[in-house]
Each structure stands twice: as structure tokens, then as C-alpha cells.
N, C-alpha and C positions, 0 to 999 in steps of 0.2 A: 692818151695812150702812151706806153713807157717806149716804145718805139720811136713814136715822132715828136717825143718830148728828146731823146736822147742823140736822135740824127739833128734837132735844133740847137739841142748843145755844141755838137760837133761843127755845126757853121760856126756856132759865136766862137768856138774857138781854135779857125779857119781864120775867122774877121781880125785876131790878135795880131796874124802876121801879117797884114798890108801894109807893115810900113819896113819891114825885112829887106834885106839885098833879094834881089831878084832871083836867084838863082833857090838859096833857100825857100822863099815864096813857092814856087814850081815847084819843089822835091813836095814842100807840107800838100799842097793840094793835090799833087799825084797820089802821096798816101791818105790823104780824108775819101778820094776814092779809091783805091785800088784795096786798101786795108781791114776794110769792114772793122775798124775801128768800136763802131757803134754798138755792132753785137759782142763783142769783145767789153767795153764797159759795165754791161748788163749782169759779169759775173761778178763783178767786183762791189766789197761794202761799199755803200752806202754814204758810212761816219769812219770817224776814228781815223790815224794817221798813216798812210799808205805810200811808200817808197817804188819809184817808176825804175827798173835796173835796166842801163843801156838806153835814156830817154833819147837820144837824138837832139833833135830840135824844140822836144817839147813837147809835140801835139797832142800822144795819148795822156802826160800827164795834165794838159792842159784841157782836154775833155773831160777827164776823172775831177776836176774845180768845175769847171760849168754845168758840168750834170747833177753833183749833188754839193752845197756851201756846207753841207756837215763833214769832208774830207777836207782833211789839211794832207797838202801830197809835197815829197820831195822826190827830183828827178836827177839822177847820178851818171853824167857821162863821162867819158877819154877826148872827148872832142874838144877841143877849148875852141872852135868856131861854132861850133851846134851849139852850145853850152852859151855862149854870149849870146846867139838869136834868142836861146830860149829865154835867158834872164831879160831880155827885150819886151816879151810879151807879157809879162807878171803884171803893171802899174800899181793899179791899188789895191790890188787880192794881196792879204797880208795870208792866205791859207796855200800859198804856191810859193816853193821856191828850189831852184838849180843848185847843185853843185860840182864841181869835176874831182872825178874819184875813175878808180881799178875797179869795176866791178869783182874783177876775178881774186884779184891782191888782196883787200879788204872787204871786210863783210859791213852788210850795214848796218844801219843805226836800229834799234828794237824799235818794231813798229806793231799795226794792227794788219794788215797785209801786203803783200809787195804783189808788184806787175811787171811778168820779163815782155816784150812784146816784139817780135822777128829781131830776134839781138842772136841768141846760141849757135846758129848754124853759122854767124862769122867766127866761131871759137873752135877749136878742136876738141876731141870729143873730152877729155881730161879735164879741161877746162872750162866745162860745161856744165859737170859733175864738180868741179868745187866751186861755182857760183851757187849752183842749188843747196850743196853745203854750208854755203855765205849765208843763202837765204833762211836755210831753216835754224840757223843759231840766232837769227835774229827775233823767230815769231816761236811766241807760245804754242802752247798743244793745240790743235784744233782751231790755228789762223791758217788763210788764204794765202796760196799760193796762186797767180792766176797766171800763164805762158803761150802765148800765142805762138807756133814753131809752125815748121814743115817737116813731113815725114819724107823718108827714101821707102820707093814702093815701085812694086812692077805696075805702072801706071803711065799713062800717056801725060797726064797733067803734073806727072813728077818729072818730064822732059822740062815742061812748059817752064816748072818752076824755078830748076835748076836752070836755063837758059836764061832767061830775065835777071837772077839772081846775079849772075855771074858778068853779064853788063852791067848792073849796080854796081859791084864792088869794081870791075873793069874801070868804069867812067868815075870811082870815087865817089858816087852818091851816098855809098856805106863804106864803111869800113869796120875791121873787126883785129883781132890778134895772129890771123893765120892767113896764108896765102893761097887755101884752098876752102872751099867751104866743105860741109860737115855737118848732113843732115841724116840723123839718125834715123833708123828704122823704129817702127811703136815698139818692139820686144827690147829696142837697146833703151830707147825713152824712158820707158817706164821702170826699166831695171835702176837707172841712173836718178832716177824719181826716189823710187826703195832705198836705197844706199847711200842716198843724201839725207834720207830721215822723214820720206813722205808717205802718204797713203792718197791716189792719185787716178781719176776718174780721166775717159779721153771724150772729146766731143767733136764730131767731125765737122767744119764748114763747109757744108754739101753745097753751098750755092756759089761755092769760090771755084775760078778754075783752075786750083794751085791745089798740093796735098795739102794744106792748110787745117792744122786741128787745134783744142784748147786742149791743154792741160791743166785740170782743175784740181788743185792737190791741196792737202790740208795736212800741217805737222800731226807726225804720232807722238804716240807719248813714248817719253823716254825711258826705255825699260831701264831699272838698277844693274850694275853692274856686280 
């Protein structure tokens, strides 16, 4: 089944970082659970060349090589210590590899789809809206966009979210460009989706207890001017 083939990915690549600093180790396994990772993978191709923006440490680019060997995946972070765990855990997959880069400063490399994944809400809203801009000069008409965020909503689990979040950045576990976090409402999302050049479906994570949604967007075409 494509479920428990895809949460068996996510172990083996869980299993990558046992030989990590300890501290890193803890963060990857708080997020292989807390993140639903898993279902999040499931939107994304298959094949073809796919760029991870805001990888972290590595783990979801590192599930996107374990679940399918027809993805060659590069993962682009600001961290120059998340960035060496991750190039840690590569060995002989010649289809994985890190670099450190501006998500926001430079766009990336033309690929076949990219993967944002809890990275925008450390950005301020500006600079949220020109990585999606980054992203969509990078993919043809009609490639994948896949973005795992949090909404802001009159909701008890948009407390939950925002509280948790803001011990993460508190203690350093993340970090981002802004000193407050920045989590849009779906009507600003999705505007900021439109005006970066997408056409952009929402998908709720009803089983998460966070506002947690995807955003599953695919370039439009570029009207002439």
C-alpha cells in the first residue's frame, strides 16, 4: 500500500541520521513525527528533478530519495550547520544533494517541481511572496508546486500552533529572516500564490492538531504581454 510503503521510507530516512550530533538527531525525529511528512510526500512527482526550499536538515528531502530512486532532489538552505548534517546523511545516493543558498535572494535552479515545507511563516509576508516568485521562474507551465504552511484562523489549534512555533524559533530549533512569525490567513495565501504566477488548490491536514494545510499549486501560463 502507497501509505506504508511511504511511512517505511520515512524510517530509512530517519535511519540516515544516527550517526548526527545529538541535538540534530532529536530535532529530525521530533519532526518524522510531529510533521506528517509522509502525507506530504504523496503530493509530490514521483521522477524528474525536484528542489527542497528551506531543507533544514534534510529529512523531507531525504524521504523525497527513499520513497521514489526516480527523483534526483536538491535541498537549499541559510544554515550552514543544518546544511553539513544534511550533506552527512547523502553516502552513496548520487540522486541527493545539499547546498547553502538565500532562498529569498536567489531563485533556483529550473527543475521539475519544488517542495516549500514549514519554512514561510519564519519570513515576513514580502518575502514569502518573492520566494513563490523565486519558485515559479524556476518551473514550466503546469509543474508542481507542493507547500506545507500554517494558516492564522479563529481557531483554538491556531493558539496551539503559534505557541509551539514560537518556542521553536525561542530555543533556536528554527530559524528564519524575521523576528516575529507570519502566518497568513488562506485569502492572503492564496492571493500571494496568484501574484507569484500560480493556480493553487488548498488541502486541509484534518488529522494534525495545528492549522496545517498543503498548498498544491501548479505554474500558469504566462500570458503575452
Amino acid at each position: 500500500m502507497p501509505g506504508s510503503t511511504t511511512t517505511a521510507a520515512l524510517e530509512r530516512a530517519v535511519h540516515r541520521y544516527r550517526r548526527a550530533p545529538v541535538f540534530a538527531r532529536w530535532f529530525v525525529h521530533g519532526r518524522a513525527f510531529l510533521a506528517d511528512l509522509a502525507l506530504v510526500e504523496r503530493y509530490v512527482p514521483r521522477h524528474g528533478f525536484v528542489v527542497d526550499l528551506g531543507c533544514g536538515h534534510g529529512l523531507f528531502a531525504n524521504l523525497l530519495v527513499e520513497a521514489s530512486a526516480q527523483r534526483r532532489v536538491l535541498g537549499i538552505d541559510l544554515d550552514e550547520r543544518k546544511v553539513a548534517v544534511a550533506r552527512s546523511t547523502i553516502g552513496e545516493r548520487e540522486g541527493l544533494r545539499f547546498e547553502l543558498g538565500d532562498i529569498v535572494a536567489v531563485p533556483p535552479p529550473r527543475c521539475d517541481a519544488i517542495t516549500i515545507v514549514d519554512v514561510l511563516y519564519l519570513l515576513p509576508f514580502h518575502a514569502q511572496e518573492l520566494v513563490l516568485r523565486n519558485a515559479a521562474s524556476a518551473l514550466a507551465e503546469g509543474a508542481p508546486l507542493v507547500v506545507k504552511a500554517q494558516e492564522r484562523r479563529v481557531d483554538p489549534r491556531y493558539v496551539l500552533t503559534y505557541a509551539q512555533e514560537l518556542v521553536a524559533v525561542g530555543l533556536r530549533f528554527t530559524r528564519g529572516g524575521s523576528t516575529r512569525l507570519s502566518f497568513p490567513s488562506r485569502d492572503q495565501a492564496v492571493g500571494m500564490f496568484e501574484r507569484a504566477g500560480f493556480r493553487v488548490d488548498v488541502v486541509e491536514m484534518r488529522r494534525r492538531p495545528y492549522t496545517d494545510v498543503l498548498y498544491l499549486a501548479r505554474r500558469a501560463p504566462i500570458m503575452p504581454t
